[in-house]
MIFI-606832 format. One record per residue: residue in one letter; x, y, z of N, C-alpha, C in turn. Coordinates in steps of 0.02 Angstrom, whole numbers, plus 50000, padded with zeros to 5 digits. Layout:
BEGIN
AXYZXYZXYZ
...
***
This chain:
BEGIN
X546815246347061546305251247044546585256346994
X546225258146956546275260046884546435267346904
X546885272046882547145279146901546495284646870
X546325288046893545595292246851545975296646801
X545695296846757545995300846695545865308646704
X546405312446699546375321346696546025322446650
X545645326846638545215330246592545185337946593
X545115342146550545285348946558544555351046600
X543965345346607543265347846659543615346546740
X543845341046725544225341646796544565346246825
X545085348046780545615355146786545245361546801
X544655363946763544185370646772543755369346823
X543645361046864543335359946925543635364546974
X544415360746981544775360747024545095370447039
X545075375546967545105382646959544405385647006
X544085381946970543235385647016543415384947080
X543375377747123543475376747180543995383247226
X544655383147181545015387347226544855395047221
X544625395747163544075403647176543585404647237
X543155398547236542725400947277542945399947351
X543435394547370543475392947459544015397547470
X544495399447428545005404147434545225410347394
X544615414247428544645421447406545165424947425
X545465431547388546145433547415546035436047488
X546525435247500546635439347601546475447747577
X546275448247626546135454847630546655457747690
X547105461747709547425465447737546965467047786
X546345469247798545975469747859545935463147892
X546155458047877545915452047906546475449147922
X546865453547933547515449847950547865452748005
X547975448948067548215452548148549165453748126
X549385459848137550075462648123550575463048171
X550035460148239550405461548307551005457648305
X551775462548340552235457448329552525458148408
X552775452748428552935453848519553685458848503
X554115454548474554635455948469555125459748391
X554875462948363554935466148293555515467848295
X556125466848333556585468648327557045459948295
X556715456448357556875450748353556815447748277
X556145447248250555795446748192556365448648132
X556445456648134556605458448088557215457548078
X557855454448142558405451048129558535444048089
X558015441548112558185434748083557705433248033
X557355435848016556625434247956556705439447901
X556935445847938556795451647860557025450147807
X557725445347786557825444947732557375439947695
X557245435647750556715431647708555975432747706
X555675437147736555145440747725555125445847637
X555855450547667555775451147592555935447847521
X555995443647531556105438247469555615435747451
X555175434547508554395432047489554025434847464
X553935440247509553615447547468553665451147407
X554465450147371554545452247330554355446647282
X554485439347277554415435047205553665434447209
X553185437247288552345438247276552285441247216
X552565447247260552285454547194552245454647130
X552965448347105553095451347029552585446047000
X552115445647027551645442246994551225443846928
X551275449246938551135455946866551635455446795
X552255455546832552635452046758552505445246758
X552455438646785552325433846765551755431146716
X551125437246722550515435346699550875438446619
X551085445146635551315447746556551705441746527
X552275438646563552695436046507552145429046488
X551625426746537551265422946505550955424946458
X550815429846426550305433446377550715434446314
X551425431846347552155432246272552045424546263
X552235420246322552365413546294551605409546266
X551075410746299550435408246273549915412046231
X550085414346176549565420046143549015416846121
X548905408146129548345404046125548115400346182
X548145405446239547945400046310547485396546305
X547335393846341546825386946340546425392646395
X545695390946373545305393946434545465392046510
X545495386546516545855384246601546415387846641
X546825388846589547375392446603547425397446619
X546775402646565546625407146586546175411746647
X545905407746655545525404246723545905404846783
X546495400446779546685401346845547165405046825
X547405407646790548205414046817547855420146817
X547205420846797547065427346789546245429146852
X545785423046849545465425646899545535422846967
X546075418046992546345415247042546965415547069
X547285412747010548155415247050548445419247042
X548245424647006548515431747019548325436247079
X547315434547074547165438547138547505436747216
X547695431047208547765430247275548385430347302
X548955429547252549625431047248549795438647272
X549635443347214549635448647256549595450347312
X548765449847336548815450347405549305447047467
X549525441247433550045437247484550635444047486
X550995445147433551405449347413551425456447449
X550605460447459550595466447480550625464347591
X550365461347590550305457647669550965459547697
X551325452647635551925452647669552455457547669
X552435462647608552885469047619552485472947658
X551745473747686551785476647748551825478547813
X551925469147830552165467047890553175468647894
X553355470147832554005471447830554155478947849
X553595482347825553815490347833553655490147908
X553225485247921553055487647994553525484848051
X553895482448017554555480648051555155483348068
X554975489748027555425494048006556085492247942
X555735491047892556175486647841555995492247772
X556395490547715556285494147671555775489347622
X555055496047599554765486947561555255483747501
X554935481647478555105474947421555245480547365
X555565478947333555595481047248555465474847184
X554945474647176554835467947135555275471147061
X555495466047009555555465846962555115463246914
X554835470546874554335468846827554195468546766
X554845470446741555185468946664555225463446644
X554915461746595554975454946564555505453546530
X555705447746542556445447246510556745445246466
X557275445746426557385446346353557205439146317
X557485435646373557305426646353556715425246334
X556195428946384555545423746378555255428846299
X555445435846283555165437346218555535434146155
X556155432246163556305426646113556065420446103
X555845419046157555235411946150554765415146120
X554395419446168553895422346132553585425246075
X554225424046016554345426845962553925419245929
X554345415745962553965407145904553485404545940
X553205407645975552735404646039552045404945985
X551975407045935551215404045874551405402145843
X551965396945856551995390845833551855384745863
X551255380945860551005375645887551415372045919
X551675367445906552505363945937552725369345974
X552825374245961553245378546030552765381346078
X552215383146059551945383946116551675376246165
X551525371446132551625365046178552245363946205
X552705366146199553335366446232553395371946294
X553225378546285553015382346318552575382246379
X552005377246378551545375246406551765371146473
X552335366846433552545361746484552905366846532
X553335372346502553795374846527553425377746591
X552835382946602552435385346616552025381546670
X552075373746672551865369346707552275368746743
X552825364446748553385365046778553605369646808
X553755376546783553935382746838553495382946881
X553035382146867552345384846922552465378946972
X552405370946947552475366047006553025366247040
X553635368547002554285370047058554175378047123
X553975380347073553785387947129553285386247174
X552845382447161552335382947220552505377647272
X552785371947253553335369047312553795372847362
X554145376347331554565378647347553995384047413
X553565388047380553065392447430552955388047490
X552645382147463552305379747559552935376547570
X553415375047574553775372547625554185378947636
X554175383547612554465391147646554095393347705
X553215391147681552975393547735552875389047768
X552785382447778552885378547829553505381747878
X554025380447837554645382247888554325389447931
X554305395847904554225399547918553425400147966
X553175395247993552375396048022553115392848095
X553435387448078553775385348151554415388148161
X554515393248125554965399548147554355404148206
X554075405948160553605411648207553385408948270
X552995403048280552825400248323553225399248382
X553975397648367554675396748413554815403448454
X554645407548406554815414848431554055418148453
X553685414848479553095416548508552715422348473
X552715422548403552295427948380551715424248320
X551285422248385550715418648354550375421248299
X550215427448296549555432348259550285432248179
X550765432048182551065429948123550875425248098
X551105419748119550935411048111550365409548103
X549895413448126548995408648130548715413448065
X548755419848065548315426448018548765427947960
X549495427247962549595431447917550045424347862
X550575421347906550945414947867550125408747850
X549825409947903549335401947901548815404547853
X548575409047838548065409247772548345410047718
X549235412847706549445413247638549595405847639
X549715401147676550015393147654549525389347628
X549075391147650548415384847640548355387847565
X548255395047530548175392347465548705391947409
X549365389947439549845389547403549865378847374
X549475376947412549355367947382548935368847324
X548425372747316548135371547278548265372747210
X548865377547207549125382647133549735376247119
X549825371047172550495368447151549815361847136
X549285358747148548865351847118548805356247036
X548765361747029548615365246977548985362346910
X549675364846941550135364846893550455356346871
X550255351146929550495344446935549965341846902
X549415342446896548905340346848548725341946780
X548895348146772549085349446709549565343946677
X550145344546704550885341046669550545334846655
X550425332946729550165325646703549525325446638
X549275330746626548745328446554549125327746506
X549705332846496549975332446444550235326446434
X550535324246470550985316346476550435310146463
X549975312446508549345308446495549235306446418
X549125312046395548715313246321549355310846262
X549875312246288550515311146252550535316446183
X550415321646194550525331646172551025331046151
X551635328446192552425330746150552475325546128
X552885325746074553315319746032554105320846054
X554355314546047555065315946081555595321946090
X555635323646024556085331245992555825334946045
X555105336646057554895342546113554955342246171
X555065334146203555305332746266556105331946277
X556255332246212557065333346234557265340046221
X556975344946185556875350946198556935351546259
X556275352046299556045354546370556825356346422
X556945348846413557435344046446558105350046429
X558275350846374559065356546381558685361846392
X558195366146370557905372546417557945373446483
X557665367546518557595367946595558405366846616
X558685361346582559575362146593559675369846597
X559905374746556560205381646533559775384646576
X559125385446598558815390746599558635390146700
X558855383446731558305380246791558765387146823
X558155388046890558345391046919558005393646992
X558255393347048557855395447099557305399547124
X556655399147136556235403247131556265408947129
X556095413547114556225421847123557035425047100
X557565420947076558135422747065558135425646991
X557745425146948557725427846882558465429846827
X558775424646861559345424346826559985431246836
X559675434146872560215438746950560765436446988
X561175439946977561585436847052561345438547112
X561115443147109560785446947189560345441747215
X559785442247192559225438047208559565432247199
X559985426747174560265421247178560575419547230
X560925422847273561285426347338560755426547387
X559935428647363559765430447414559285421347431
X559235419047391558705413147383559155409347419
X559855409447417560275405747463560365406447542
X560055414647543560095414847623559545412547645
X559005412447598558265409847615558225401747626
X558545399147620558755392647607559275390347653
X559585394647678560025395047721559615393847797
X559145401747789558895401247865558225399247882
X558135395347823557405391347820557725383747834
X558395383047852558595375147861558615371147779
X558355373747745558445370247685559125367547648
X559595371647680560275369547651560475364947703
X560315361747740560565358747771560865348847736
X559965349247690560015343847655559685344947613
X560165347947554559925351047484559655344947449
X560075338547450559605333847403559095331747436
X558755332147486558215329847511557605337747501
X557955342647474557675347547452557545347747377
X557975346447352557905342747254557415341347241
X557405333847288556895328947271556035331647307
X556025336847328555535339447359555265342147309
X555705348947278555285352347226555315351247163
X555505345047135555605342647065555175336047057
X554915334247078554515328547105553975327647020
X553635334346998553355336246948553775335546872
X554305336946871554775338246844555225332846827
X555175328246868555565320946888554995316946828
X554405317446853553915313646817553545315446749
X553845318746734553735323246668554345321846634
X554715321446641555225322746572555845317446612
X555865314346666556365309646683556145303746693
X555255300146678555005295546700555385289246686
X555645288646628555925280446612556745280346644
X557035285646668557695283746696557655282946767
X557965277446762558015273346847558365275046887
X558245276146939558765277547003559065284547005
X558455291146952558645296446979558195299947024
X558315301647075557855306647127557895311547108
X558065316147052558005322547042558585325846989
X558255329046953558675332446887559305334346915
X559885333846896560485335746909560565343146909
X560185347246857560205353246872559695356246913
X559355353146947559115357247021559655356647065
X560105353547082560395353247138560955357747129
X561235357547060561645361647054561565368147055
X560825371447031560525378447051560565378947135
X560245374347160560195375847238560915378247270
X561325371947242562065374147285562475379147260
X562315383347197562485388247171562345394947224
X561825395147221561205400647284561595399947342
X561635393347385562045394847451562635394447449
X563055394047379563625397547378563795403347363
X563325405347317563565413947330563255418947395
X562795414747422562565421047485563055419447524
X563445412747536563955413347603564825418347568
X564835418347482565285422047451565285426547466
X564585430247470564435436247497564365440647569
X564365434847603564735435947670564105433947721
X563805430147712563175427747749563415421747773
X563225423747844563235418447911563305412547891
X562825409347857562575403947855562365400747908
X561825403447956561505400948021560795401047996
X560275394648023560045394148009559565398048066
X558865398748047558445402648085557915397448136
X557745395148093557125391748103557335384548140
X557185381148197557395376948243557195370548246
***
């Protein structure tokens, strides 16, 4: 049976859809009760605030999109601006205020755009580079939003273990459900481009040393801090346990985009090497390395 072809009506289907069934959370609609907040805030706060914080900086992400795409495609614009920004945020404000109410310090997002992406952004109206851009933009988004639901997967059977349901059902279980749909987003995109065949080789071997130099763990923004901290998140989300079975999880997009004709690889060499970078400097830094979640 014949594969159905992506179309950019399909893509602005699939933007509408997640507007309308998944409106942002509203903070009134969300139960805060925690049994044990002491408990909670031992073993989750660092990874609460990690979540909370790569929510928030959702504000610089839309700016540096407004550097790398100064010719968005209406779709695009569509969903980063009347869908996945609104609802990001709110994930973001939720979760730094289930943190204060934990007695935690909130989040400090980082919202400076950074020097790299305005040097792209310098040749980014240039046709060829902004189709390069595009891919780039695809790809981050399909690696980040992987990376989201199986954080919150893990984190719905953390809470649950530790009997604090009204976490797990109200506050983790309505931010997960619309974190699939921002990652079909970004995996359908890639695939049009590939589809349509947009790049010519030079721009896919482009892509290919960018994402080499530049890959990097969600929310780490090229920090040591936050690089340190994505490792403890990874740490006590069980994810380090079996980093290449974690690779091949969130590169899956990435694999099939720009590694399709080489055989017998499960995953870009430089994801794994970012990952084991992260849980080597948070245990450098003097972290347990115990995992949380059971």
């Amino acid at each position: 049976m014949a594969r159905r072809r992506i179309t950019d009506t399909i893509l602005m289907d699939h933007v509408s859809r997640l507007g309308d069934e998944h409106p942002p959370i509203l903070l009134e609609t969300v139960d805060r009760t925690v049994k044990r907040p002491e408990l909670v805030a031992r073993d989750y706060g660092h990874i609460l605030d990690y979540l909370a914080r790569v929510e928030l900086e959702v504000d610089r992400n839309v700016l540096e999109l407004l550097v790398l795409l100064p010719e968005v495609s209406e779709v695009d614009r569509c969903f980063y601006a009347d869908v996945w920004q609104p609802q990001e945020i709110q994930h973001g404000l939720i979760l730094d205020r289930l943190q204060t109410d934990l007695g935690l310090q909130p989040s400090e997002p980082m919202l400076e755009v950074q020097m790299s992406m305005k040097m792209l952004g310098a040749l980014a109206h240039i046709e060829p580079i902004q189709e390069v851009a595009r891919m780039m933009y695809y790809l981050t988004g399909a690696a980040t939003e992987r990376q989201a639901v199986l954080a919150y997967n893990a984190m719905t059977k953390g809470m649950q273990h530790l009997g604090e349901e009204a976490i797990a059902d109200t506050i983790i279980g309505q931010i997960k459900r619309q974190e699939p749909g921002h990652f079909a987003f970004y995996k359908m995109s890639a695939e049009l481009m590939v589809q349509d065949e947009v790049l010519k080789p030079w721009q896919l071997w482009l892509i290919r040393q960018l994402r080499r130099y530049s890959y990097g763990v969600v929310g780490t923004n090229q920090k040591k801090q936050y690089t340190a901290d994505a490792g403890g998140l990874m740490v006590g989300l069980g994810f380090a346990d079996d980093m290449e079975a974690y690779a091949r999880e969130i590169s899956r997009v990435e694999k099939a985009a720009l590694f399709a004709n080489v055989k017998g690889l499960d995953f870009p060499s430089y994801v794994l090497k970012a990952l084991r970078e992260s849980v080597e400097m948070y245990r450098e830094r003097g972290g347990l390395g115990e995992r949380v979640v059971p």
